[in-house]
C-alpha positions as CSV (number, residue, x, y, z in Angstrom):
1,X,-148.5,-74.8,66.5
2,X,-146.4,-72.3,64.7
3,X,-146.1,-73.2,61.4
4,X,-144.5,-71.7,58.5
5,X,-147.4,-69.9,57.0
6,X,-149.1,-68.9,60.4
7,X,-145.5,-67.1,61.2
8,X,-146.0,-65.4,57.4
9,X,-149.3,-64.1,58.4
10,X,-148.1,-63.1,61.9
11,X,-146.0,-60.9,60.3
12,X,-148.1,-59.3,57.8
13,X,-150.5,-58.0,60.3
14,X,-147.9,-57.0,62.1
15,X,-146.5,-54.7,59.4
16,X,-150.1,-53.5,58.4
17,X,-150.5,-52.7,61.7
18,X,-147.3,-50.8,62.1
19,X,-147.8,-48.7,58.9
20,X,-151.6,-47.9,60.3
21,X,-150.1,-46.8,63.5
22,X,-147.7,-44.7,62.2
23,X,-149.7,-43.4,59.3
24,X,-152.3,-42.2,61.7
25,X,-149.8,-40.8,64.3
26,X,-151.2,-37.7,66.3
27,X,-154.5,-38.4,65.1
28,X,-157.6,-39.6,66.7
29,X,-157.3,-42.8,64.0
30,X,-153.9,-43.5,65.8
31,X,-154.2,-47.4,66.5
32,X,-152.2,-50.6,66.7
33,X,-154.8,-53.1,66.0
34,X,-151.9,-56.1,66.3
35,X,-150.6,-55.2,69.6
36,X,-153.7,-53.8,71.2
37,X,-156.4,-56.7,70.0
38,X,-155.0,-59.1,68.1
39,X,-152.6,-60.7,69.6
40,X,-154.5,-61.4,72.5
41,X,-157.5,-63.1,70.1
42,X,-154.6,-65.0,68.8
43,X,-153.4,-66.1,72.7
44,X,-157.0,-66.7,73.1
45,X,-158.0,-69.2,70.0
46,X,-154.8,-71.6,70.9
47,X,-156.0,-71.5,74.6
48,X,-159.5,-72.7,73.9
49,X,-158.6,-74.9,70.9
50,X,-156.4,-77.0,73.5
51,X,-157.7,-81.0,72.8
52,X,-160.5,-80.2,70.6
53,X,-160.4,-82.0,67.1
54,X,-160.4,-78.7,65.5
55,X,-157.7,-77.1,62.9
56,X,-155.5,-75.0,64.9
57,X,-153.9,-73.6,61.7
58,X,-156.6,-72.5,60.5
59,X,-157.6,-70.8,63.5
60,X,-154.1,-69.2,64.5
61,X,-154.5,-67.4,60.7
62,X,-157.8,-66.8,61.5
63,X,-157.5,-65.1,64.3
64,X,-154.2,-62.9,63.0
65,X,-156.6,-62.0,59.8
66,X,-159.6,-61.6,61.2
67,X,-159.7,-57.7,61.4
68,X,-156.7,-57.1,58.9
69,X,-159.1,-55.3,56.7
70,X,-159.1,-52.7,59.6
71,X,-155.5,-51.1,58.7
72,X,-157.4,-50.0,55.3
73,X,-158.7,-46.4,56.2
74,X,-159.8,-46.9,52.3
75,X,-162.4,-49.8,53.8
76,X,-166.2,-49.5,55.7
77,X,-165.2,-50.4,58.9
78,X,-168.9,-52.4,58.9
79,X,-168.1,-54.7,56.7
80,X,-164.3,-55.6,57.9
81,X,-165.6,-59.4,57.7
82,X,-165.8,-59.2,54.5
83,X,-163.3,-57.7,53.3
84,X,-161.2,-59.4,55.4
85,X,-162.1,-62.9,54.4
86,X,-161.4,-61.5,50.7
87,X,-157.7,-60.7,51.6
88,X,-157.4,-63.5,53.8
89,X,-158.4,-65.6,50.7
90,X,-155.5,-63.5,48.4
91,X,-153.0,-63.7,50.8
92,X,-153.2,-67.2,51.5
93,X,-153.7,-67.9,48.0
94,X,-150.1,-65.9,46.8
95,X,-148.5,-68.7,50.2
96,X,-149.9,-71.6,47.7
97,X,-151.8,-72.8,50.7
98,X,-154.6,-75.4,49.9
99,X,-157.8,-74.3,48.7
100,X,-159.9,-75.9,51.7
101,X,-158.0,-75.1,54.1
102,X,-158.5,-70.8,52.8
103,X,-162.1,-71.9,52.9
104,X,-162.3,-72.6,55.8
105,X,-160.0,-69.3,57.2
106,X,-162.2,-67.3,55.0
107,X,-165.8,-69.0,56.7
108,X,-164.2,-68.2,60.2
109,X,-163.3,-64.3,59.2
110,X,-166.8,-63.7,57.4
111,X,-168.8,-65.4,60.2
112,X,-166.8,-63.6,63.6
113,X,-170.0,-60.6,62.7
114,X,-172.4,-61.1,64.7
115,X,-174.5,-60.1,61.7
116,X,-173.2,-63.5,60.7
117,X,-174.1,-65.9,63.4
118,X,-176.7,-67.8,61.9
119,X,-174.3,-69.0,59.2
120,X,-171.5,-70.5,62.0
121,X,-171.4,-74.3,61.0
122,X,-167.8,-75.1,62.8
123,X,-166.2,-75.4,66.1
124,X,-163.3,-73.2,64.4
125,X,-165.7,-70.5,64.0
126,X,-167.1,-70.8,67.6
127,X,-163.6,-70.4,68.7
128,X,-162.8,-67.1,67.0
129,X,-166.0,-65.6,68.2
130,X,-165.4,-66.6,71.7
131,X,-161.8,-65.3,71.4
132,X,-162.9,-61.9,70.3
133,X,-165.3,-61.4,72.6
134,X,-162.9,-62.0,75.5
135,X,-160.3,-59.8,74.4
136,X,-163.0,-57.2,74.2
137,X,-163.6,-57.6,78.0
138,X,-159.9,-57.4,78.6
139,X,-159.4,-54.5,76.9
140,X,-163.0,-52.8,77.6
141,X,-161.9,-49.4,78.5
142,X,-160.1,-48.9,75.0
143,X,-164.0,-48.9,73.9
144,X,-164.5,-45.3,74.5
145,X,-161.4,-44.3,72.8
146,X,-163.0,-45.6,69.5
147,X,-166.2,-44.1,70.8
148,X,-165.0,-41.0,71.7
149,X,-161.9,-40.2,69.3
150,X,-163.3,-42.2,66.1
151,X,-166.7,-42.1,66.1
152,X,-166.9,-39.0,67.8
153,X,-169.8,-40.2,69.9
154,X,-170.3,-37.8,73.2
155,X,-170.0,-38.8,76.5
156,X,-173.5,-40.3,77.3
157,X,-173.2,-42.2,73.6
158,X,-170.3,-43.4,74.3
159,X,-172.0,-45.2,77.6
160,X,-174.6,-46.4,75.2
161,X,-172.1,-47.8,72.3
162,X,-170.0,-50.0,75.1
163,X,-173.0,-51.1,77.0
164,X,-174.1,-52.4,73.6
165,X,-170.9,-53.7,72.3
166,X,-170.4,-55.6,75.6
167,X,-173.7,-57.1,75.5
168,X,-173.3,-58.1,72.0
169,X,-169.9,-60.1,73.2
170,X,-171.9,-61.1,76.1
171,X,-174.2,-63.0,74.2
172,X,-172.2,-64.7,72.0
173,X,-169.9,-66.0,74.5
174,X,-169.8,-69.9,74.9
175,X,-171.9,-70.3,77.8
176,X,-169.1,-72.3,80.1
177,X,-167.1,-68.9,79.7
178,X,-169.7,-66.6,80.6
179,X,-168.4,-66.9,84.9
180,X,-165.3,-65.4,83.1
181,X,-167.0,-62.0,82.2
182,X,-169.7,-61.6,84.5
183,X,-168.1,-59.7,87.2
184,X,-166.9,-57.0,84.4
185,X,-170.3,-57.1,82.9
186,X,-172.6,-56.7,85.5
187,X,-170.1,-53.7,87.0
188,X,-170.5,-52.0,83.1
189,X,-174.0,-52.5,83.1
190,X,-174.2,-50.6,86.1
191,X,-172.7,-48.0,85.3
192,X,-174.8,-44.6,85.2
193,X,-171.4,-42.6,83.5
194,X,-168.4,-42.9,81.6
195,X,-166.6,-42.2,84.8
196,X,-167.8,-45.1,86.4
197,X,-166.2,-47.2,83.4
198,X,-163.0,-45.6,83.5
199,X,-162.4,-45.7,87.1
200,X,-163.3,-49.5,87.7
201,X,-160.1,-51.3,88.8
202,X,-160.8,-54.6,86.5
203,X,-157.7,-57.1,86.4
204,X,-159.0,-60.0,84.1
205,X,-157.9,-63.3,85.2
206,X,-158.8,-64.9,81.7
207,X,-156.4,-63.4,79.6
208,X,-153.4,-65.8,78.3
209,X,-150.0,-64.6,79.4
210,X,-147.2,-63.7,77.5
């Protein structure tokens, strides 16, 4: 499914990413959004786009753009969906490609907020949403980094920010790939403390393999 422009944006997220990382270095911003998320989302969206009459163009740039607006410091991290759909929509504009085709990218990058869900319409858009929220579960421990580091949330709000987050993901999971999750989710629900997070010995079967 690698086309020309999907390999373009692959690499422009890439870069972002890189210069994010190394801008932040030593920091508690220090992040590779690329090759700690989005990669995986990307794995994830050709996976479970496998014979569905859906456009898997569209969703590969999706998924590489859907949190580019997250290597902007400049940016309110609440509202990455939308500026994201607005660079998606200049970058794939400056790439000449067509106009409903950036439509569609930019529907799929607004609608991934859950803020947004009422306003999903395609199966491209389910997709992405399920995508995300699996690499969230595969990579749930990274939560209280961005709790703890970023936000600067304590301990015990930390607890509350992932139980939230996951239950948010939960939710909006497809229902045939709940069984996927539950195992992680019921063992994070539990969970009285952050040590009871950290220490759970979670190998995710789900996640695509490089």
């Amino acid at each position: 499914m690698t086309s020309e422009i999907v390999t373009k944006m692959r690499q422009e997220i890439v870069d972002r990413s890189n210069r994010f990382e190394e801008h932040t270095r030593g920091s508690k911003d220090e992040y590779n959004i690329y090759r700690e998320h989005i990669q995986y989302v990307y794995k994830y969206v050709i996976e479970l786009s496998k014979d569905k009459a859906v456009d898997r163009e569209v969703l590969g740039i999706s998924a590489l753009l859907h949190d580019i607006a997250m290597t902007d410091m400049t940016l309110d991290r609440s509202r990455h969906n939308e500026y994201g759909a607005d660079i998606a929509e200049q970058l794939l504009r400056e790439n000449a490609y067509p106009e409903e085709k950036i439509q569609l990218v930019k529907k799929c990058i607004l609608n991934h907020s859950s803020r947004r869900a009422e306003y999903r319409t395609t199966e491209e858009e389910r997709i992405l949403v399920d995508a995300d929220g699996l690499s969230h579960f595969d990579s749930y421990k990274s939560l209280y980094s961005l709790a703890h580091k970023v936000m600067g949330l304590n301990d015990e709000e930390s607890l509350k920010y992932i139980k939230d987050k996951l239950t948010r993901d939960y939710n909006e999971l497809s229902d045939e790939l709940k069984p996927l999750v539950n195992d992680i989710y019921s063992s994070v629900m539990k969970a009285e403390s952050i040590r009871e997070i950290l220490i759970v010995n979670y190998q995710p079967e789900n996640r695509p393999r490089d």
